[in-house]
ZADO-1210 file (C-alpha; in nm, 4 decimals, padded with zeros to 6 digits):
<atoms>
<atom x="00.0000" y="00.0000" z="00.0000" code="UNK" pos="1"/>
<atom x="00.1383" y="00.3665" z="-00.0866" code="UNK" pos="2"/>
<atom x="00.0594" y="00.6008" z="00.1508" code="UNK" pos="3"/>
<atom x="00.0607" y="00.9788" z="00.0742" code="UNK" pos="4"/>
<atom x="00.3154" y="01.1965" z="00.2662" code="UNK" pos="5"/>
<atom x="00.2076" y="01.5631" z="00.2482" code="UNK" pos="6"/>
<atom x="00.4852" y="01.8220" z="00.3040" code="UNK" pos="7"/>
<atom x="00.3840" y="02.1848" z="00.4327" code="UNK" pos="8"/>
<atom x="00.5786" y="02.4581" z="00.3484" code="UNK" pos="9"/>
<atom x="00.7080" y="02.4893" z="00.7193" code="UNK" pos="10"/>
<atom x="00.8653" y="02.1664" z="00.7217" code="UNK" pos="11"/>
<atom x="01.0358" y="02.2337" z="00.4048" code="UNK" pos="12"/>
<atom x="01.1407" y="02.5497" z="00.5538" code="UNK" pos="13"/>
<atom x="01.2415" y="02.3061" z="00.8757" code="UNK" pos="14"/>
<atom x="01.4030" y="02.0755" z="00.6503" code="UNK" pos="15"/>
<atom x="01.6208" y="02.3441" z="00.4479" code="UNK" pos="16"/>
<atom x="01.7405" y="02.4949" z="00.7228" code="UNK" pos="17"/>
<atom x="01.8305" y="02.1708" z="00.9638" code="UNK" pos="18"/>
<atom x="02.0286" y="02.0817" z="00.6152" code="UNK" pos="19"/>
<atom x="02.1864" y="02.4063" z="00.6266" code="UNK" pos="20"/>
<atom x="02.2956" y="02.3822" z="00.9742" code="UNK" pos="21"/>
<atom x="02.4496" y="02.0159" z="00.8954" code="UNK" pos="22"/>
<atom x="02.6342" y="02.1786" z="00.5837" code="UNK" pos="23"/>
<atom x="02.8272" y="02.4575" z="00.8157" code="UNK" pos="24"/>
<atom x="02.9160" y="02.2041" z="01.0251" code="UNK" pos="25"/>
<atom x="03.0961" y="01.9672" z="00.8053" code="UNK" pos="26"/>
<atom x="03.1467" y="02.0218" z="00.4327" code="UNK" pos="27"/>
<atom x="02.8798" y="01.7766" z="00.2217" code="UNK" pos="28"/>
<atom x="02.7075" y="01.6999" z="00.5745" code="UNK" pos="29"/>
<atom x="02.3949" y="01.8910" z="00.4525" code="UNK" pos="30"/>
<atom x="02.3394" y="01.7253" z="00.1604" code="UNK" pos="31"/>
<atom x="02.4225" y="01.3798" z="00.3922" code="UNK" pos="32"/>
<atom x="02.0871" y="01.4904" z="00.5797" code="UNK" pos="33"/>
<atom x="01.8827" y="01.6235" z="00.2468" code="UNK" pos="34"/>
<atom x="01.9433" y="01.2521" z="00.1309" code="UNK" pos="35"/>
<atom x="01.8577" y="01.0649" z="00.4210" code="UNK" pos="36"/>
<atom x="01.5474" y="01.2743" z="00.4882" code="UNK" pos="37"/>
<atom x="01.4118" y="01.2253" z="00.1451" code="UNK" pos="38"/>
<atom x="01.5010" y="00.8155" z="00.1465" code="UNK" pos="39"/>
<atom x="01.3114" y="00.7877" z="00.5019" code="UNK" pos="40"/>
<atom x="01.0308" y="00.9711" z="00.3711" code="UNK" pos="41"/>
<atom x="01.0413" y="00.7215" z="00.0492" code="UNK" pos="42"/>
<atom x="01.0399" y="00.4499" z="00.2981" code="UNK" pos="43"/>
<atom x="00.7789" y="00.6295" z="00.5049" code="UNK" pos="44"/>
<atom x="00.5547" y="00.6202" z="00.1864" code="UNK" pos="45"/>
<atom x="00.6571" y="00.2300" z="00.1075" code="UNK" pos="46"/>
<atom x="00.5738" y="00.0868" z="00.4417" code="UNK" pos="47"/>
<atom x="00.2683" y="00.3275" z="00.5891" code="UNK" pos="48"/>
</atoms>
């Protein structure tokens, strides 16, 4: 079953700037986080 995940514009807001954060700490970290966030929301979606 697929299972719709909705994203408000305050979690993308949430989301940009927790990525943001990882990114000044560590070169590439951000986009670490970016990628992980959108593969558990995938999975999120998979298994409801």
């Amino acid at each position: 079953m697929k299972c719709a995940v909705r994203k408000t514009s305050s979690a993308e807001l949430d989301a940009a700037e927790a990525a943001f954060w990882h990114e000044e700490q560590q070169p590439g970290l951000g986009l670490r986080f970016a990628d992980e966030l959108d593969r558990a929301l995938a999975y999120i979606r998979s298994k409801p």
